[in-house]
N, C-alpha and C positions, 0 to 999 in steps of 0.2 A: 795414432800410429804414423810411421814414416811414408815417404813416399818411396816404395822398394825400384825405382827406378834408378836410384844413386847401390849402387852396390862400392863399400869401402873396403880397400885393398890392405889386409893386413900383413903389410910385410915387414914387419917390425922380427925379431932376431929369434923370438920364442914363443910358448903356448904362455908365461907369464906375460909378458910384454903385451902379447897381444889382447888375452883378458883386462889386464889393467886398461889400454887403451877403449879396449869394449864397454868395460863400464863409466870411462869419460866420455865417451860417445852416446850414454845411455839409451833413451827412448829416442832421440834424433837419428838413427841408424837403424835399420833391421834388417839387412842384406851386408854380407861380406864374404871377402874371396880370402881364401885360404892357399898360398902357392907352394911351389916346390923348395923356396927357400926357408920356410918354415917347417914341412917336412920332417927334416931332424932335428927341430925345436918342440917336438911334441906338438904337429898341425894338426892332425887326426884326432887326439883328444881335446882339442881347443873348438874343434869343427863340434863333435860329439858335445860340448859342454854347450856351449853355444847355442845350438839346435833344440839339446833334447832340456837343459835347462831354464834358459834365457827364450826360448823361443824364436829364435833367430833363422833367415834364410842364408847356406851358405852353399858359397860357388865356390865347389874344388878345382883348383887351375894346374893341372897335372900335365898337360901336355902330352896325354903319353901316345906312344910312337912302338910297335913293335910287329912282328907277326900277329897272321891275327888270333889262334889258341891264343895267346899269352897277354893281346888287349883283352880278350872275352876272359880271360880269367881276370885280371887284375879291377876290371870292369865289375864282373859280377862279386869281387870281395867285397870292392868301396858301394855298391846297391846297399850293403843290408845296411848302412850308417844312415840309412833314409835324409838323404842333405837331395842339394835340388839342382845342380848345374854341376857337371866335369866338362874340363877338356880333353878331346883325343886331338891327333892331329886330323886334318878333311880328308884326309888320303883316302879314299871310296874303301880300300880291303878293311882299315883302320876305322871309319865310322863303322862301316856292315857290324862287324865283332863287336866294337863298343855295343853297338845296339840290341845283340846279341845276350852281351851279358847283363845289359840292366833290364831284360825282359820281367815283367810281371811288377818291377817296382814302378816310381813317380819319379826319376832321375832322369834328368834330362841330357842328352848328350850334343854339345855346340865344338862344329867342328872349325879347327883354326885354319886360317886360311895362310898369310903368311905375317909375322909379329911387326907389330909397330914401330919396332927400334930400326928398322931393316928398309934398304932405298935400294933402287936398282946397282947401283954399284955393288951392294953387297950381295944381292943374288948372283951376279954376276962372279964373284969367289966361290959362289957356290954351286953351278954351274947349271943356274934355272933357265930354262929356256927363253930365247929373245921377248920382247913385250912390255910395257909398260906396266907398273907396279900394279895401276887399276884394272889395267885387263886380264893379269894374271889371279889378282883375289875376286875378279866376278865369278871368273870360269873355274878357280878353285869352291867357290861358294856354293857355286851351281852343282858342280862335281858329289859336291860334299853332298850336300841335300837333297838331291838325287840318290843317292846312297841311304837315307833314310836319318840322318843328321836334325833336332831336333831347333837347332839354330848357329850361326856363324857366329867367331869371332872373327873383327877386320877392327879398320881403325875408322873414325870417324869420317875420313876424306873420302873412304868409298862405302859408306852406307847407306846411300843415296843407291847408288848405282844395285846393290845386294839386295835391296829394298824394291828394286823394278823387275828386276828377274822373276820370271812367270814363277818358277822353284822354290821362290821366297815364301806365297800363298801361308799364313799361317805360321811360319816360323817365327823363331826370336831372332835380333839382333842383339848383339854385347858387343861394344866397344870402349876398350882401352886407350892408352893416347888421350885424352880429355885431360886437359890442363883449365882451370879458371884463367879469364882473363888478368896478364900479370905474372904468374906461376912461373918458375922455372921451369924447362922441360922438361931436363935430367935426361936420361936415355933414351929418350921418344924423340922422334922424326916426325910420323906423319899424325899432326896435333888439330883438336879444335877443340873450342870453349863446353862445357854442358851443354849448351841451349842450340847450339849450333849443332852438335850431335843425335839429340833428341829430332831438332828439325831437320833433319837427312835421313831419318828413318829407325834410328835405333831404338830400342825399347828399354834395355837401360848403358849407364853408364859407369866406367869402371874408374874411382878418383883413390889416389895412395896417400904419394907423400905429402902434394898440396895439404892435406888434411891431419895427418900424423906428424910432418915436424913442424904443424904449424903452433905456436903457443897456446892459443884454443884452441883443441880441434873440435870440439862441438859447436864452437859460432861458426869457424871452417865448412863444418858439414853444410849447417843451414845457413851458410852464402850460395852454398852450390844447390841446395835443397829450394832456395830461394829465386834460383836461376832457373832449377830444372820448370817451373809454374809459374814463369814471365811469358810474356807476350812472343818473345823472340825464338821461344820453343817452340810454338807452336810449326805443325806441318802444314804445309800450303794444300790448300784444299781440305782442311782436318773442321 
């Protein structure tokens, strides 16, 4: 079995694409995120095939954002597909409902704090209040999990910090933004290696297209698979 700390991002364009790439990945993978832009490529039966055939762990990355009736519904649809990670946004109204509707299942809800592609300039178009990137996603984090939030996403540069927070106690971290050393960026800003994410406190790690456009992507996975259970993962004091 894999080490379910690499969770692999299928963002590939379809529910074919993405099974074909599933079965190149075969037994080295057994966690994957399913996002919004697969969605209208049939993600939801690729998530369902995945899970209930293949045995797989999958992280629905939905993002969703609404009142909260309308999180607690869309929340309590995606429960009965029995998968294991959504996102809502951390917004306290928006975790409570999330939580809400996946009552009585094993679905976890990880509330996002703000995306990885995003630096204070950009909040700043968006008119987030004054502060620093990092002390806006601790106090979003805290926010969130206080709310009943089962774990955060942030990006690797403050997992450390989400990780210290008395509110932390027991939850998960997931962070995105993880490039192998080398990697292009692509749309991510605030980046760090597997190993370096693991060792700031994350529990797992979310890797896309290092790994899908890479020629193998199954020797790709077990680079990164191969990083996450180096010495340099390791957490200080662990």
């Amino acid at each position: 079995m894999s080490d379910d700390r690499l969770i692999v991002a299928l963002d590939v364009p379809n529910a074919i694409a993405g099974m074909e790439l599933a079965g190149r990945l075969g037994d080295a993978v057994d966690f994957y995120k399913i996002g919004l832009g697969m969605l209208t490529g049939g993600g939801l039966a690729l998530a369902n095939e995945l899970k209930q055939e293949h045995g797989k762990r999958i992280f629905l990355d939905m993002k969703l954002f609404d009142i909260g009736a309308t999180v607690e519904a869309a929340v309590r649809g995606l429960a009965q597909f029995d998968l294991d990670f959504l996102t809502v946004h951390g917004d306290p109204h928006v975790v409570r409902a999330a939580k809400e509707g996946a009552a009585g299942s094993d679905l976890k809800i990880l509330g996002v704090t703000i995306l990885t592609s995003l630096e204070r300039e950009d909040l700043d178009a968006s008119c987030y209040k004054d502060g620093s990137v990092a002390d806006l996603v601790t106090e979003r984090a805290a926010r969130a999990m206080d709310a009943g939030a089962d774990g955060i996403i942030c990006s690797p540069q403050e997992a450390a910090l989400v990780r210290a927070l008395p509110e932390a106690e027991g939850k998960l971290i997931v962070t995105p933004g993880v490039r192998p050393a080398g990697a292009a960026l692509g749309d991510q800003k605030r980046v760090m290696t597997p190993a370096e994410a693991i060792a700031n406190g994350a529990d797992h790690v979310v890797v896309g297209r290092p790994i899908w456009t890479a020629p193998d992507p199954a020797a790709a996975a077990q680079a990164v698979l191969a990083e996450l259970s180096s010495p340099q993962a390791q957490r200080p004091n662990s």
